[in-house]
C-alpha positions in Angstrom: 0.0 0.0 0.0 2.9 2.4 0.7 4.6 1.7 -2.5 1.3 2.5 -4.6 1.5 5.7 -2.6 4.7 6.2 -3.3 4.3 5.6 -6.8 1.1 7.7 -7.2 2.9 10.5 -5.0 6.5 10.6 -7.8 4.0 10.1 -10.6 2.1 13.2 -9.5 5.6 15.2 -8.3 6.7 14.4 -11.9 4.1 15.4 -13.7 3.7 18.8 -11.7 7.5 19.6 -12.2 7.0 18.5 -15.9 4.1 21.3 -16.1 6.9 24.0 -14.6 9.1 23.7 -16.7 6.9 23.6 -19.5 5.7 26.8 -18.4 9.2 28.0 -18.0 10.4 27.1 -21.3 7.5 29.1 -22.9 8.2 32.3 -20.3 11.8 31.8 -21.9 10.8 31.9 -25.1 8.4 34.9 -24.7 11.5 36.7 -22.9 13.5 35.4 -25.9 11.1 37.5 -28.1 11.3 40.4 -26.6 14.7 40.6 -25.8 14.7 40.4 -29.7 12.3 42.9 -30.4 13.8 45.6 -27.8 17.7 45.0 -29.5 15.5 45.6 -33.2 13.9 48.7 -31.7 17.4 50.1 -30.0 19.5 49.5 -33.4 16.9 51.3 -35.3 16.9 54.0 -32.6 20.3 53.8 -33.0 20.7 54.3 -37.1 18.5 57.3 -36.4 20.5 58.8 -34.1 23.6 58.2 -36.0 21.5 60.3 -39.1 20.5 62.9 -36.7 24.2 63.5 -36.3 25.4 63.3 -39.4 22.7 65.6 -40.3 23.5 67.9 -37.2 27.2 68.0 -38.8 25.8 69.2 -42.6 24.3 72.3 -40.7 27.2 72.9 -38.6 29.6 72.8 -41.9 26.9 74.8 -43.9 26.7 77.4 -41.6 30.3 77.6 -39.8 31.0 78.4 -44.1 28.6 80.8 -44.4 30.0 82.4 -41.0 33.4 82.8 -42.9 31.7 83.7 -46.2 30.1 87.0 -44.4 32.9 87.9 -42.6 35.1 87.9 -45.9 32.4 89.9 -47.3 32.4 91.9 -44.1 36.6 92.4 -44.7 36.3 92.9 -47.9 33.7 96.2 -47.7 36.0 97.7 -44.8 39.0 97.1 -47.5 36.9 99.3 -49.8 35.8 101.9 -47.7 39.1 102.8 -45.9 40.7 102.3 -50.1 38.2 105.4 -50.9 
């Protein structure tokens, strides 16, 4: 009688720790997933930051040019007016 309960007792104990870590391999999986989606969403984030840089740069150039552009102009009239 003991041994039946025994045996009922590890069958059931098996089966319930069967169920856990069925569970657990599908909470690994979903955590899997998302850990996959998140690195996706952070390397996109990432290539548009890298643009927005890139792009900040361009402006920078553009206008650090047209900084030098109006103060040769600006040089260039003060030439003229002390020439005349």
């Amino acid at each position: 009688m003991q041994s039946n309960f025994l045996l009922i007792f590890s069958s059931s104990v098996f089966e319930d720790y069967g169920k856990l870590i069925d569970q657990l391999q599908e909470n690994l999986s979903e955590k899997k997933k998302e850990r996959k989606s998140i690195s996706d969403h952070l390397n996109e984030v990432e290539v548009e930051h890298q643009r927005t840089l890139d792009n900040y740069a361009s402006i920078l150039t553009k206008y650090e040019s047209g900084v030098e552009e109006r103060d040769a102009l600006a040089q260039e009239r003060t030439s003229h007016s002390t020439e005349r």
